[in-house]
C-alpha positions, 0 to 999 in steps of 0.5 A, a space after each residue: 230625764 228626757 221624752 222619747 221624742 226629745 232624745 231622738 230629736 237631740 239624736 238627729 240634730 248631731 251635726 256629723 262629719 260624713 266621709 266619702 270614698 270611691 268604690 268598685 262596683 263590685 263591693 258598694 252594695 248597701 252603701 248610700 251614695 255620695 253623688 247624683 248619677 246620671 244617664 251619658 248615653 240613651 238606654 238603651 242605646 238603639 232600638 233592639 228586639 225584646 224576644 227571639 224571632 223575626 224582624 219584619 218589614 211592613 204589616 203583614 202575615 207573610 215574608 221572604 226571609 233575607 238574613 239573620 242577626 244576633 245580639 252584638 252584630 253591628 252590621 247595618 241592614 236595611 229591611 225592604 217592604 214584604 222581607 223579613 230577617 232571624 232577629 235574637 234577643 238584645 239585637 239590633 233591630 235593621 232599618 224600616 222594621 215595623 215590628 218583631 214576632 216571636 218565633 214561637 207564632 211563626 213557621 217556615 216554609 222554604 224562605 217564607 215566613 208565615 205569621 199565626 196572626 198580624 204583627 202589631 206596629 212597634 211590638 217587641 221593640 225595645 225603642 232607644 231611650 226607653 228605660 233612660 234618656 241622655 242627661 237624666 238624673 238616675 240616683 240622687 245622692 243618699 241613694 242606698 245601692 241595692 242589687 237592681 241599683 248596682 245591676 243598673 250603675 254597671 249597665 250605665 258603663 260605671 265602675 266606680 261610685 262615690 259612696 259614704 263611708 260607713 261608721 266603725 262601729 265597736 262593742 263592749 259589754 260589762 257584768 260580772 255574771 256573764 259568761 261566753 256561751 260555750 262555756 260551762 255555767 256555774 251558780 248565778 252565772 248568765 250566758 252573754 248574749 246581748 253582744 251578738 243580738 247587737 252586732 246581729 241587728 246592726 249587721 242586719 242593716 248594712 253596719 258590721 260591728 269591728 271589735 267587741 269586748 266583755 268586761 267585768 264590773 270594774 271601773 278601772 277595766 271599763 275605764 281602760 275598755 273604753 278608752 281602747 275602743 273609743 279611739 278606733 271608734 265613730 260609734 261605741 255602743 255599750 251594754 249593761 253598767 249604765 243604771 244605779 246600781 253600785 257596780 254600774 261604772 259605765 257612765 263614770 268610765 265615759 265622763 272620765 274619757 272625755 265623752 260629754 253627755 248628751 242625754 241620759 234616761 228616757 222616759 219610756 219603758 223598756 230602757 229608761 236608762 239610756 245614755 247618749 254622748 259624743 267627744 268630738 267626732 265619736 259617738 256613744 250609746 250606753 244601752 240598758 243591760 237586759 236583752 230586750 231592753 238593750 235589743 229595743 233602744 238599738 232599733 229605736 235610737 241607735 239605727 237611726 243614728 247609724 244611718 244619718 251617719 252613713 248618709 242614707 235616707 233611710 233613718 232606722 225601722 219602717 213605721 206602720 199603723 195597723 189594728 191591734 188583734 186584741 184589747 191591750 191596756 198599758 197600764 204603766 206610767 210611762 210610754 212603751 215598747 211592746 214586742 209584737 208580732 204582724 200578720 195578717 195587717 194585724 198586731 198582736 201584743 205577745 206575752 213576755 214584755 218583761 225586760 229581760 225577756 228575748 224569748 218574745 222578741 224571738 218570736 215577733 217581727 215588730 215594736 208596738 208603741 202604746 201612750 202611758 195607761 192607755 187602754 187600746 181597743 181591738 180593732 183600733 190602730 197603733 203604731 208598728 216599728 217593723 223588724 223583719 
């Protein structure tokens, strides 16, 4: 058995191959880049008006109007002291403008433009350069591509980017009582539903899960089960079967598919059984049967892994501290993870920390972690691992 700080430690110090690819611009979001990017040209790439209105030539409150220009004209004016020109959002601003006024403080009279107020030198000018210059860094790689970021590599005249790739990840789950929701329960059967809350929370994080399998208690079906998928695998997650329990087949499946041990058990509750492995370039997590146990090692163990392997900088659940709306004793002997919900900046201990219980999970957004027969005061901070 190892401590929660020695399973994720052994977790990160995998040494992982990660695999690169060239992707468009149009299907990279949440993708962490592969390559610093950089500015080849100023953005941006001349001096253009920040508004529709006017581009005027000197400090003044009164111009002759001398033309107009709009977003992708490329013609070259030059303004002359007193003149003014019609200018568009994005467009070039002429030569000698000192300032562009919004339409809305101006009014026409003949050719004449009369300002409500005196421009201010350089206002509403979007001056070259100002967002980023030629040559500078704009993402470093392990970057994650948003929404903003893509809009911004686009603007960059990128089509494509270097990306890692992101890991393949399989699903099986085992027990002899479950059954597909949708199907009509029997005596001592349970619904399934361990299987969708992890390809949930993975696909949540940018990882879909390709392939799930429900098995049964049987060693020679888990066996075959895993052999199947851990050939198609980078990452294979496994629920339920990995306990003592006399139809727990998981672990002995695993050993006798080449998978090599790389901790199993963790003191912490919930999830003490866990079981972590690797053969070759694959990697295994045997999570605990009961849904909030198994849902709590994915966000704490799994995730991380899934994103040191898709080379990102983020490394699973953002952790906060925040003061405990009650006072809560952890009265068991080991450290825990307790479903919890934040408002406010403050964490509140639900009640259902059963292992078996999602009902709670449900209903928060965060794990709180509480030290083993800790009394916590309210108003005192613990540490938070945000969900949502």
């Amino acid at each position: 058995m190892v401590t929660i700080q020695e399973a994720l430690k052994i977790i990160n110090d995998q040494n992982v191959e990660l695999k690169t690819e060239s992707r468009n611009l149009n299907d990279c979001l949440g993708f962490s880049l592969a390559e610093n990017i950089t500015a080849s040209f100023d953005m941006p790439s001349f001096d253009n008006s920040a508004m529709d209105g006017y581009a005027l030539c000197g400090i003044s409150k009164q111009y002759i109007i001398v033309g107009e220009v709009a977003a992708g004209d490329s013609s070259d004016i030059e303004l002359e002291n007193g003149e003014a020109i019609r200018i568009f959002t994005g467009a070039r601003v002429p030569e000698n403008t000192s300032a562009v006024m919004m339409q809305e403080k101006t009014k026409l009279e003949g050719d004449k433009l009369i300002l409500e107020e005196e421009p201010k030198p350089g206002q509403s000018i979007r001056k070259q350069g100002g967002e980023l210059k030629t040559g500078q860094e704009v993402f470093k790689k392990n970057y994650t591509i948003t929404a903003a970021g893509i809009g911004l590599i686009g603007a960059l005249g990128i089509d494509k980017v270097e990306v890692y790739k992101k890991p393949k990840i399989n699903l099986i789950t085992t027990g002899n009582e479950l059954i597909e929701p949708g199907k009509p329960k029997k005596e001592g059967q349970i619904y399934e539903s361990n299987s969708y809350a992890l390809a949930a929370a993975a696909g949540k994080y940018g990882f879909p899960v390709t392939q799930k399998l429900q098995i049964e208690d049987d060693f020679k079906a888990i066996k075959s089960g895993i052999k199947k998928l851990l050939e198609t695998s980078d990452v294979l997650i496994l629920s339920g079967g990995i306990s003592v329990g006399d139809y727990d087949y998981v672990k002995q499946a695993l050993e006798e598919n080449g998978v090599k041990e790389q901790f199993y058990k963790v003191f912490q509750k919930p999830g003490k059984p866990l079981y972590f492995g690797r053969k070759e370039n694959k990697f295994v997590f045997a999570l605990p049967g009961n849904p909030a146990s198994s849902l709590s090692c994915f966000y704490i163990y799994v995730l991380p892994f899934l994103d040191k392997i898709n080379g990102s900088k983020r490394l699973g659940l953002e952790k906060y501290s925040f003061p405990i709306s009650q006072n809560y004793e952890n009265r068991s002997d080991r450290p825990s993870f307790l479903k919890a919900k934040v408002t406010d900046s403050k964490v509140e201990i639900l009640n259902g920390q059963g292992s078996s219980m999602i009902q709670s999970m449900a209903q928060g957004n965060a794990l709180a972690f509480i030290d083993a027969e800790t009394l916590i005061k309210k108003g005192e901070p613990i540490d938070c691992y945000i969900i949502s």
